[in-house]
N, C-alpha and C positions, 0 to 999 in steps of 0.2 A: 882495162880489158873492155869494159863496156864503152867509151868513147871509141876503140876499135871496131867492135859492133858495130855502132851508132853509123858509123864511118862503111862499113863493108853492108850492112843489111838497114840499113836509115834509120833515123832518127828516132825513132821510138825504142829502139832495139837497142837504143846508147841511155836510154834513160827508164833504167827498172823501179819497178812501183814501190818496192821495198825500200828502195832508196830515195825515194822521194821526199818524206820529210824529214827539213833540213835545215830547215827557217825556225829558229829559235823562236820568234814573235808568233811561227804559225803555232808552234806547239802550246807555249805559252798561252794562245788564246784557247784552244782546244781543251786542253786542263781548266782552264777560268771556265770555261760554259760548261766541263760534266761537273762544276760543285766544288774544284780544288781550291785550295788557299794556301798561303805561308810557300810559295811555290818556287823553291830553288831550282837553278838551271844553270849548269857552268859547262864549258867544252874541255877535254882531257884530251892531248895529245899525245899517242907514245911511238916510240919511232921500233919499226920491226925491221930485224937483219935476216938477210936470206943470200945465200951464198954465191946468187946469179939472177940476175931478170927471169931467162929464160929456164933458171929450174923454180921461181916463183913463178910465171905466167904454168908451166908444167904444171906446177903443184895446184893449182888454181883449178885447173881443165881436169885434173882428175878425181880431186875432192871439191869440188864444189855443191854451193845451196841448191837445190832443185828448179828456183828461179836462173841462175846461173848456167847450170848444165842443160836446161830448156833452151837458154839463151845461145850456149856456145856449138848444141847440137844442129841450128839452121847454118853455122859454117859447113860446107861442103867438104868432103875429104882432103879434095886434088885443092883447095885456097887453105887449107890448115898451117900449112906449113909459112906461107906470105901473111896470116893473120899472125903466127906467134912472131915475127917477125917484126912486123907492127908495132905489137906490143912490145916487143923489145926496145924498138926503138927510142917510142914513148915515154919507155921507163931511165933511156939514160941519162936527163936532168936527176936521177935518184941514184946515181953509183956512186960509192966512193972507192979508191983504191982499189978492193979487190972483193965487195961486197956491194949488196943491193942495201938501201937504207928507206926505209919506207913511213913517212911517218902517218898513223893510222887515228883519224879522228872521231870519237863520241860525247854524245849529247849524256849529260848525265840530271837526273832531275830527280827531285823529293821534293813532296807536297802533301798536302793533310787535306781527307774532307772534311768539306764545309760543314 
């Protein structure tokens, strides 16, 4: 959705600050200078099933973060319809069969102060 953004409203608008960091090494440092130690850091991937692109890009646009619905409210009315589009597009390297298959990545970290 946001690389659609990024795409229809530039480049900054494809890369939300929430989502920013993302660099293991940056966190990793970040932790090391407030005092952490013993500092595990692994990536969890799970994959989420959604019944269609386009009732996940839906479901997106109607429940979304607040940075998100900020984001998706500078689409225009009359372009809504060729953004979800977009996004559909985007999304079908992720269909299988007769489903959307999404796999959804986080950073997972435990650390002890120093």
């Amino acid at each position: 959705i946001f690389a659609a953004l990024g795409v229809l409203l530039g480049p900054e608008s494809g890369r939300p600050t929430a989502f920013s960091l993302h660099d293991q090494a940056e966190i990793g440092k970040l932790f090391t200078d407030a005092g952490f130690v013993d500092i595990d850091m692994r990536t969890k991937t799970l994959v989420s099933r959604y019944p269609s692109a386009r009732i996940f890009v839906e479901w997106v646009m109607g429940g979304a973060s607040k940075i998100t619905r900020a984001a998706l409210a500078q689409v225009a009315a009359d372009e809504r319809g060729d953004f979800i589009e977009a996004v559909v597009a985007r999304l079908a390297p992720y269909r299988d069969d007769d489903s959307l298959a999404l796999p959804m990545e986080s950073t997972l970290l435990r650390a002890a102060r120093g």
